[in-house]
C-alpha positions as CSV (number, residue, x, y, z in Angstrom):
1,X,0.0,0.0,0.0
2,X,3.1,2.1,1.1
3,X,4.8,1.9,-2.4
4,X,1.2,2.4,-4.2
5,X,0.5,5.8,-2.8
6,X,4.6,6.7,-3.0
7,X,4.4,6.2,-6.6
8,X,0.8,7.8,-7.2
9,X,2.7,11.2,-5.8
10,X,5.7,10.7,-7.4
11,X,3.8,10.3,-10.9
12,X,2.1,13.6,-9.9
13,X,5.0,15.4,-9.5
14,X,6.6,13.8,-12.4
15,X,3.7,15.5,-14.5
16,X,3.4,18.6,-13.1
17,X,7.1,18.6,-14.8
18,X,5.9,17.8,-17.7
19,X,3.6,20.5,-17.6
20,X,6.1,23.2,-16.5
21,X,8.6,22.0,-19.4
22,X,5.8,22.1,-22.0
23,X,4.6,25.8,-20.4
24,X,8.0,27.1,-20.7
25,X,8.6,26.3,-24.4
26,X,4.7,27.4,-25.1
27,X,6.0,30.7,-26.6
28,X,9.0,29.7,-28.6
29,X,7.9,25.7,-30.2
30,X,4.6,25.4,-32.6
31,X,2.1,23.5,-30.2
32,X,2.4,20.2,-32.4
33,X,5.6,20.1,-32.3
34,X,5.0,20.2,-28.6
35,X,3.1,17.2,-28.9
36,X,5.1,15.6,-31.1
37,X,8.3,15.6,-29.0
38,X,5.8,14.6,-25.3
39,X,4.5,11.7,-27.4
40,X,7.4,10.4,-29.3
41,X,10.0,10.3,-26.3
42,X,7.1,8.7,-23.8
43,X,7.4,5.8,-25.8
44,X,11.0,5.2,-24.7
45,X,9.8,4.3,-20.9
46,X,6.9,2.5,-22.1
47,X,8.8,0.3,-24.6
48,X,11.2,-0.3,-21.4
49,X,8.9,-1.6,-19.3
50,X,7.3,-3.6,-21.4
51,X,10.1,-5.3,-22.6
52,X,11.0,-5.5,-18.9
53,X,8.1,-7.5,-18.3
54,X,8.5,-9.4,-21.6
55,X,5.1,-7.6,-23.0
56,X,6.9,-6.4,-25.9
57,X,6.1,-6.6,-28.6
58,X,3.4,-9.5,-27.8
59,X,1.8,-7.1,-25.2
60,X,0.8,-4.8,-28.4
61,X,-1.5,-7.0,-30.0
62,X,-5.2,-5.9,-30.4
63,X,-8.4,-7.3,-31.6
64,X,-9.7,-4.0,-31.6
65,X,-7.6,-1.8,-33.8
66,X,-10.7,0.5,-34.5
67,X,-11.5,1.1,-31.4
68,X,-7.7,2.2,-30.6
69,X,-8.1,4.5,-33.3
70,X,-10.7,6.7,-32.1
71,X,-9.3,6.5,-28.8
72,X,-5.7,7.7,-29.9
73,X,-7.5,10.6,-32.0
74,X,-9.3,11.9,-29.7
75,X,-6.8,11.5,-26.8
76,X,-4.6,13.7,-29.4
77,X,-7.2,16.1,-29.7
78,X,-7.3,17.1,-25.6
79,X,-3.4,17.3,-26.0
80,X,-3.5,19.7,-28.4
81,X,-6.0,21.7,-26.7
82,X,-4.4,21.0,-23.2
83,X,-1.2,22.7,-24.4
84,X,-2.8,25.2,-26.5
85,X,-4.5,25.9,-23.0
86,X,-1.3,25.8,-21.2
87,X,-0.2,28.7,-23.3
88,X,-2.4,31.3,-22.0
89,X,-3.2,30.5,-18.3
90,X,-1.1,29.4,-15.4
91,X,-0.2,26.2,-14.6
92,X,-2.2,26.0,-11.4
93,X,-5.7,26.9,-13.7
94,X,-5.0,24.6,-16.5
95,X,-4.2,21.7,-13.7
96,X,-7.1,22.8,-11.8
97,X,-9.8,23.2,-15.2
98,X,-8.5,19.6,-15.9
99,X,-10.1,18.1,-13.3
100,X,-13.5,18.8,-15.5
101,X,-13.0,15.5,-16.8
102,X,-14.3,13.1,-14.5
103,X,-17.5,15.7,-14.4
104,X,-18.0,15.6,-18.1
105,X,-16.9,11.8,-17.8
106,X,-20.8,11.8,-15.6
107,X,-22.5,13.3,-18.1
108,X,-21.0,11.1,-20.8
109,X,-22.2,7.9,-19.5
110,X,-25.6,9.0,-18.6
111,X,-25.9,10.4,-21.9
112,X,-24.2,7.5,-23.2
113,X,-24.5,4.5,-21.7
114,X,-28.2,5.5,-20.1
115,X,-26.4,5.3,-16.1
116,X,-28.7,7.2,-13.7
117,X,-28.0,10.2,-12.7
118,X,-27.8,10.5,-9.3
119,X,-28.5,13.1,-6.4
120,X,-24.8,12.6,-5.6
121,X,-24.0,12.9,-9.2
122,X,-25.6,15.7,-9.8
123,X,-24.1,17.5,-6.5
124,X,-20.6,17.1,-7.9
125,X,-22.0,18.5,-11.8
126,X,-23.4,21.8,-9.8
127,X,-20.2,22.8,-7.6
128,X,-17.9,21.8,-10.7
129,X,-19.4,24.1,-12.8
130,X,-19.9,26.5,-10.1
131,X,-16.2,26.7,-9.8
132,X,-15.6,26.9,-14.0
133,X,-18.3,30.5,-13.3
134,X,-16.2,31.1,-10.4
135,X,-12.9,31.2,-12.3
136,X,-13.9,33.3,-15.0
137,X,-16.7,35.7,-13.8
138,X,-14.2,38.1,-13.0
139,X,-12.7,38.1,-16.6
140,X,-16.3,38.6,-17.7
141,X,-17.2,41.4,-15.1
142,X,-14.1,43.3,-16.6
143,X,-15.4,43.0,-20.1
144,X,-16.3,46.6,-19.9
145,X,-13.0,47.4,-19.6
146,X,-11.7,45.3,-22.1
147,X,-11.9,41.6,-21.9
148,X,-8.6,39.4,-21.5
149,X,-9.3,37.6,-24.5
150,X,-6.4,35.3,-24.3
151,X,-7.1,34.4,-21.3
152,X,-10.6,33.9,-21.8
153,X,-9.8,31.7,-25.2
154,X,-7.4,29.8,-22.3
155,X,-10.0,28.7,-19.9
156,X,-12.6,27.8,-23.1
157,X,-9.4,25.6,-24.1
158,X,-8.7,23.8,-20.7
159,X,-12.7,23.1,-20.6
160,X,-12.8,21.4,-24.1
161,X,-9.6,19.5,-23.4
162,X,-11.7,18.4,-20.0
163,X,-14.2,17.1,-22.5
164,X,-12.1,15.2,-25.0
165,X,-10.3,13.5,-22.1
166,X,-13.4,12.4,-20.6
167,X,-14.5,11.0,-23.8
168,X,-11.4,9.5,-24.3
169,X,-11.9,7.6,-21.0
170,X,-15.2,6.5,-21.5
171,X,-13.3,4.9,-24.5
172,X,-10.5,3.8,-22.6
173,X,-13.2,2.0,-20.3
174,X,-14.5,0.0,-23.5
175,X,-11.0,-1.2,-24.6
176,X,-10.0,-2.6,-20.9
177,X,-12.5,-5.2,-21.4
178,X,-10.7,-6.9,-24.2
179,X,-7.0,-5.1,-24.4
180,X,-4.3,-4.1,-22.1
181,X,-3.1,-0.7,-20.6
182,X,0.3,-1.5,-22.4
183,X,-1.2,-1.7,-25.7
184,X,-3.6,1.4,-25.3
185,X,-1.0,3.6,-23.8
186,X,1.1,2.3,-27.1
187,X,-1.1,3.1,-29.8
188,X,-2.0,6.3,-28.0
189,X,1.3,7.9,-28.4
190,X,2.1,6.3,-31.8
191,X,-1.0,8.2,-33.1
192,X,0.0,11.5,-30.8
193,X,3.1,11.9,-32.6
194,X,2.0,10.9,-35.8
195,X,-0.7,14.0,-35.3
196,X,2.2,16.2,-33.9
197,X,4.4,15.6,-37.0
198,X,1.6,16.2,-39.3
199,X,2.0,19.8,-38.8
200,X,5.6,20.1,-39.7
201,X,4.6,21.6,-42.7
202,X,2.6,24.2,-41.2
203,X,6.2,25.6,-39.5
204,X,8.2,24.0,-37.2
205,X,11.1,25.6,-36.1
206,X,14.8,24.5,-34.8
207,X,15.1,24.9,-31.2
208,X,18.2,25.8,-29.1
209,X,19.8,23.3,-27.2
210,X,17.9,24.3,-23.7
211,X,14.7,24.6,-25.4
212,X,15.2,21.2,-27.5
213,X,16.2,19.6,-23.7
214,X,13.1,20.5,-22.5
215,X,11.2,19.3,-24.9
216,X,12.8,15.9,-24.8
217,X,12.4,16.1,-20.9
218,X,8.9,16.6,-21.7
219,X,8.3,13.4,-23.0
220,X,10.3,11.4,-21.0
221,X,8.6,12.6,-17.9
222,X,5.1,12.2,-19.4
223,X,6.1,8.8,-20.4
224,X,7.6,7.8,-16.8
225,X,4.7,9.7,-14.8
226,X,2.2,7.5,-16.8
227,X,4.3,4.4,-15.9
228,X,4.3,5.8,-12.5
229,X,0.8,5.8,-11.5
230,X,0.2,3.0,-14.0
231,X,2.1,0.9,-11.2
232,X,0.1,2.7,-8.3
233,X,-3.1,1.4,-9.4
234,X,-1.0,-2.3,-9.4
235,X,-0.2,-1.8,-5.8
236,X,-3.1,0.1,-4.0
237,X,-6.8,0.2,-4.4
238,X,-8.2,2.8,-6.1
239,X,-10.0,4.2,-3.4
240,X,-6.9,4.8,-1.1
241,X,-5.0,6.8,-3.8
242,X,-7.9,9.1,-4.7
243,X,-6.7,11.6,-2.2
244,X,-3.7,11.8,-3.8
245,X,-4.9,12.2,-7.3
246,X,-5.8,16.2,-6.3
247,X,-1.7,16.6,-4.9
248,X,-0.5,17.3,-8.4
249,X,-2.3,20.5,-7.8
250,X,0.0,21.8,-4.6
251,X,3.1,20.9,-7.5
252,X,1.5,23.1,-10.5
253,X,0.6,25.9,-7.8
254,X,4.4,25.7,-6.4
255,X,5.6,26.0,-10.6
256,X,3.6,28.9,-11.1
257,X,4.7,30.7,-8.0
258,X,8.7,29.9,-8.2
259,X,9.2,29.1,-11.8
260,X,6.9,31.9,-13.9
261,X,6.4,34.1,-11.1
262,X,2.5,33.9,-11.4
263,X,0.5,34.5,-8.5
264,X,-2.6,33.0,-7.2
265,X,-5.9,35.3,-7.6
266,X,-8.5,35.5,-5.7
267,X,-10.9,33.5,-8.1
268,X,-8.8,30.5,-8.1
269,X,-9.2,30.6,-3.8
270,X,-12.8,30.5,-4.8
271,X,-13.0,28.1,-7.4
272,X,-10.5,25.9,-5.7
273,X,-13.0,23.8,-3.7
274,X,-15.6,23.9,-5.9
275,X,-14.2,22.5,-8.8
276,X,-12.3,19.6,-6.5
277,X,-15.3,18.7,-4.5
278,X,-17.4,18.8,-7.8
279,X,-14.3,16.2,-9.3
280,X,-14.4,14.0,-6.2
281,X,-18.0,13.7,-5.8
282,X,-18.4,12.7,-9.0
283,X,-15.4,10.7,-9.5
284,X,-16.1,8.7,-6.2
285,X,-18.1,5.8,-8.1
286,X,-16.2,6.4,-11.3
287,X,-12.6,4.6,-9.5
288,X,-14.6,1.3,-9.5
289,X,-14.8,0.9,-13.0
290,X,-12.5,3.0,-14.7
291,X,-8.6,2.0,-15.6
292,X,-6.1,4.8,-14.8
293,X,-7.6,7.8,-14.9
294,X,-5.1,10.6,-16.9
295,X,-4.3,13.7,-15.5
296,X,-5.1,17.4,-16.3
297,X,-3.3,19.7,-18.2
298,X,-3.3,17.5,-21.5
299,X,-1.6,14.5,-20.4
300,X,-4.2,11.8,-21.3
């Protein structure tokens, strides 16, 4: 149990790296060429472990190739908007916003898969989105004044990618009844990169040594945090790490204050324990059936 939740917080903090490496090159690297490099170097760990275990490449087989597909695609789709997110809004709010998903993840499968929605449920939909109105009302009260559009276009960002990575685990909970984590986490970054270098023509650019060393980092941290928590959810039950899931938070709010020199506003106190109650309310009968959740801040 001791080594479960010792890995669940060191995969947090090994993607709240992620996230500050990715944040730091935001300005100066096209956004999929971001992605390219966090997808393409994560599958150095992953190929490790599996051939540690002697799952590769037998561990990569699939019955379900279409079903990885859409999975990969649209697991692609809340990186790109996780990062793009990333660009305009602090750490601690993107990491915060991305704990949407296991809202959205409620409404999914009633919408879905016809679950019930419950009072308890419903509780969690209410102070999540109470917290979302929370973080930006002051944005919209200053419209008058001129509205922070990028910042605005930030949030909108971080909620999609919310969305796509709660649809990408109600996928995620389809494939774990025939394939394996090894071969969906595979296939995911396969098709990540592929997506990333797809818009090479569109302008990459050639990065300086510290900025190419970060990206790199990027993707091996992303690839060992999954690994990480991958092995948490081996060694302890669900329900014991879920406090620990919400830690990653104290590491993006520690980035934003030391390494970017952003501070914490007022309407991120506020929204703070709305949006986590909202997530852990809701998330609560989730952990029973889901695989590894992903984390915020387009890491899926």
């Amino acid at each position: 149990m001791g080594q479960g939740i010792a890995l669940r917080i060191l995969s947090g903090l090994l993607f709240a790296a992620m996230v500050a490496c990715v944040k730091t090159v935001a300005d100066a690297v096209p956004l999929g060429q971001i992605v390219f490099f966090r997808s393409f170097f994560a599958l150095g760990p992953l190929v490790l472990f599996l051939w540690l275990r002697n799952e590769f490449p037998s561990g990569l087989r699939t019955r379900r190739p279409g079903g990885h597909a859409l999975r990969a695609v649209i697991g692609a789709a809340s990186m790109f908007t996780g990062f793009a997110a990333l660009s305009r809004l602090g750490v601690a709010e993107a990491t915060l916003l991305g704990y949407l998903a296991p809202l959205f993840l409620t409404v999914l499968a009633v919408v879905i898969l016809g679950e019930r929605l419950t009072r308890s449920r419903a509780a969690g939909l209410a102070l999540g989105f109470a917290g979302v109105l929370a973080l930006t009302a002051p944005d919209l009260w200053a419209a008058a004044d001129g509205l922070d559009a990028r910042r605005v276009t930030g949030i909108g960002l971080a909620v999609l990618a919310a969305l796509l990575t709660a649809t990408a685990m109600l996928q995620i909970r389809r494939l774990t009844a025939t394939e394996g984590p090894g071969a969906i986490a595979f296939w995911f970054a396969v098709v990540a990169a592929l997506a990333g270098l797809a818009t090479a023509p569109l302008g990459w650019v050639t990065p300086e040594a510290p900025v190419l060393g970060l990206l790199v980092l990027a993707g091996l941290l992303g690839g060992c945090a999954h690994l990480a928590m991958t092995m948490s959810f081996k060694l302890a039950e669900a329900s014991a790490l879920a406090p620990f899931e919400y830690i990653t938070l104290i590491w993006a709010v520690l980035a934003d204050l030391w390494l970017f020199g952003t501070p914490i506003g007022p309407a991120f106190v506020l929204a703070l324990p709305l949006l986590l109650t909202g997530a852990a309310v809701t998330g609560r009968g989730e952990r029973r059936r889901l695989p590894v959740i992903p984390p915020p801040a387009g890491a899926p």
